[in-house]
C-alpha beads as a LAMMPS data file, in Angstrom:
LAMMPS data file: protein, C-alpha beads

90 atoms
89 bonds

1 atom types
1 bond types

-500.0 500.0 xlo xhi
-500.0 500.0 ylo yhi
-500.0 500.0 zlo zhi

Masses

1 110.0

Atoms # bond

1 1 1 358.731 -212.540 78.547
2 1 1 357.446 -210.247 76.082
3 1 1 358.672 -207.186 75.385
4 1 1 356.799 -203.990 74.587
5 1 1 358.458 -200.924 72.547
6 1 1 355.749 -198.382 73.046
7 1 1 357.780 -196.024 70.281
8 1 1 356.120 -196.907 67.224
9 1 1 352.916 -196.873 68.603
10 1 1 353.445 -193.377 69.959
11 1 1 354.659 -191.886 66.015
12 1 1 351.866 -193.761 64.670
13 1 1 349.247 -192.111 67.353
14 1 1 350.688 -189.066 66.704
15 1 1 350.667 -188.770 62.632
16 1 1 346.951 -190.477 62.598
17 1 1 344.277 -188.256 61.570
18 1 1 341.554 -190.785 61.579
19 1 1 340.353 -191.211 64.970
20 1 1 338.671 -194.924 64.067
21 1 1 341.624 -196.149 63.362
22 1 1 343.458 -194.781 66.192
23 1 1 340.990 -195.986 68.473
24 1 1 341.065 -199.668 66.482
25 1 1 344.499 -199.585 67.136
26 1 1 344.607 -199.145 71.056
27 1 1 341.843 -201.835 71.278
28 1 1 344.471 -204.313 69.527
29 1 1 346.905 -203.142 72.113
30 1 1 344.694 -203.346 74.884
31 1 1 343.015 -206.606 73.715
32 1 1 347.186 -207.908 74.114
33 1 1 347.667 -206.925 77.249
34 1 1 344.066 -208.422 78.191
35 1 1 345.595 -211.835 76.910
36 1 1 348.880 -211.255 78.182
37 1 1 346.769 -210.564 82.540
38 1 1 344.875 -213.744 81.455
39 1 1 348.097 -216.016 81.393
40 1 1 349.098 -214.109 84.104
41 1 1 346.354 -214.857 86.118
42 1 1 346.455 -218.633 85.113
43 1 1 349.900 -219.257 86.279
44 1 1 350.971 -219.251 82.588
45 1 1 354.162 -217.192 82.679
46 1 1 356.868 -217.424 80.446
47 1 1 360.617 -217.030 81.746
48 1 1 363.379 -216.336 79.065
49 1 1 365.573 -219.324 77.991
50 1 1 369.649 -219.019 78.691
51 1 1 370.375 -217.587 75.180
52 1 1 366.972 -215.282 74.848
53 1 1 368.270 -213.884 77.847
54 1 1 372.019 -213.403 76.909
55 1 1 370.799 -211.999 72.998
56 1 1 368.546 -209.322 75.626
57 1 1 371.983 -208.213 77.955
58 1 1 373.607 -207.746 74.576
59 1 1 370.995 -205.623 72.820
60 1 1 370.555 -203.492 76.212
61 1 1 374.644 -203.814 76.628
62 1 1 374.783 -202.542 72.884
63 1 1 372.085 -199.582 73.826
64 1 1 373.802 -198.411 76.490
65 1 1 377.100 -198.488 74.021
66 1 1 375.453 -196.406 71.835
67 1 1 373.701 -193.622 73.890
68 1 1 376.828 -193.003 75.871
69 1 1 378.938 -192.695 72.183
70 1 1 376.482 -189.971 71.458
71 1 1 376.324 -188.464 74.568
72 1 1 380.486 -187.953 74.134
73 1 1 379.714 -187.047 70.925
74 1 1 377.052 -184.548 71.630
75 1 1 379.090 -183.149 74.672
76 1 1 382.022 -183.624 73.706
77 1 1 383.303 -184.881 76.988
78 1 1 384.890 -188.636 77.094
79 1 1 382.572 -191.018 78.934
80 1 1 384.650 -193.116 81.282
81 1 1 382.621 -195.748 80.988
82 1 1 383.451 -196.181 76.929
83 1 1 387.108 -196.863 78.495
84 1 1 386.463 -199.856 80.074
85 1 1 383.602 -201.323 77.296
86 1 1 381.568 -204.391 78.022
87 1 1 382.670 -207.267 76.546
88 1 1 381.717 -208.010 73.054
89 1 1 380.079 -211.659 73.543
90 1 1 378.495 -212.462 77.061

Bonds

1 1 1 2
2 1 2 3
3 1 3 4
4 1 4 5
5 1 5 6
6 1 6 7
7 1 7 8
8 1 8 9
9 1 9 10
10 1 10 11
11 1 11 12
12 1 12 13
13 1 13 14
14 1 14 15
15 1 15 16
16 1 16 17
17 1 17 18
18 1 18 19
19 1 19 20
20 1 20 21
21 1 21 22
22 1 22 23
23 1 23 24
24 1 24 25
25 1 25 26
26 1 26 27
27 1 27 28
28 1 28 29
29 1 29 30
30 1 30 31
31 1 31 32
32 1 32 33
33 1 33 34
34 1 34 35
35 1 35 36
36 1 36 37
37 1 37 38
38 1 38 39
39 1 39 40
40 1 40 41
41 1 41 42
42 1 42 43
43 1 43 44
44 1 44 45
45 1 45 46
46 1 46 47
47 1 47 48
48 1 48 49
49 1 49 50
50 1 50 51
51 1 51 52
52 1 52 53
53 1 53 54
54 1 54 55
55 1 55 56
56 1 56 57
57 1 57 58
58 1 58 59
59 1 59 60
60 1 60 61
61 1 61 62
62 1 62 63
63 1 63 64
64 1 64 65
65 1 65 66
66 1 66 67
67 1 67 68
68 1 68 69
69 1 69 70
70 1 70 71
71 1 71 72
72 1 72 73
73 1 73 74
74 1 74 75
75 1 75 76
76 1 76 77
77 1 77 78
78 1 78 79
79 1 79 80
80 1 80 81
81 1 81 82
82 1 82 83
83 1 83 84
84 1 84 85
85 1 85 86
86 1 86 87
87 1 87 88
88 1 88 89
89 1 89 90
């Protein structure tokens, strides 16, 4: 499974001035995803091992963590689900 973070992408877009490179730059990105429909297409797709999977719950598990400590923090209202917290190791 691959995983796509569109954020840096998106700055980059957004600070470039030069529209060839811009444009060279989606056409890498598109000529990935072209690749990516092709194995697709040819039965060619890849399922995350055991611990790939577990090391992705604990990165989304540590996300989650995070953007509700700064939602309490921001609000300054206690987020009940920080008082029951996720185990550290799945």
């Amino acid at each position: 499974m691959t995983r796509r973070t569109r954020e840096p992408n998106a700055v980059r877009r957004e600070v470039e001035t030069d529209p060839e490179v811009s444009l060279a730059e989606l056409q890498r990105q598109r000529d990935g995803i072209d690749a990516e429909m092709q194995r697709i297409r040819a039965s060619n797709i890849r399922v995350m091992t055991a611990p790939e999977a577990r090391d992705h719950l604990q990165q989304l598990t540590a996300l989650a963590r995070d953007l509700l400590r700064q939602r309490q923090l921001r609000t300054g209202r206690v987020c009940p689900s920080l008082a029951y917290p996720f185990p550290a190791t799945v």
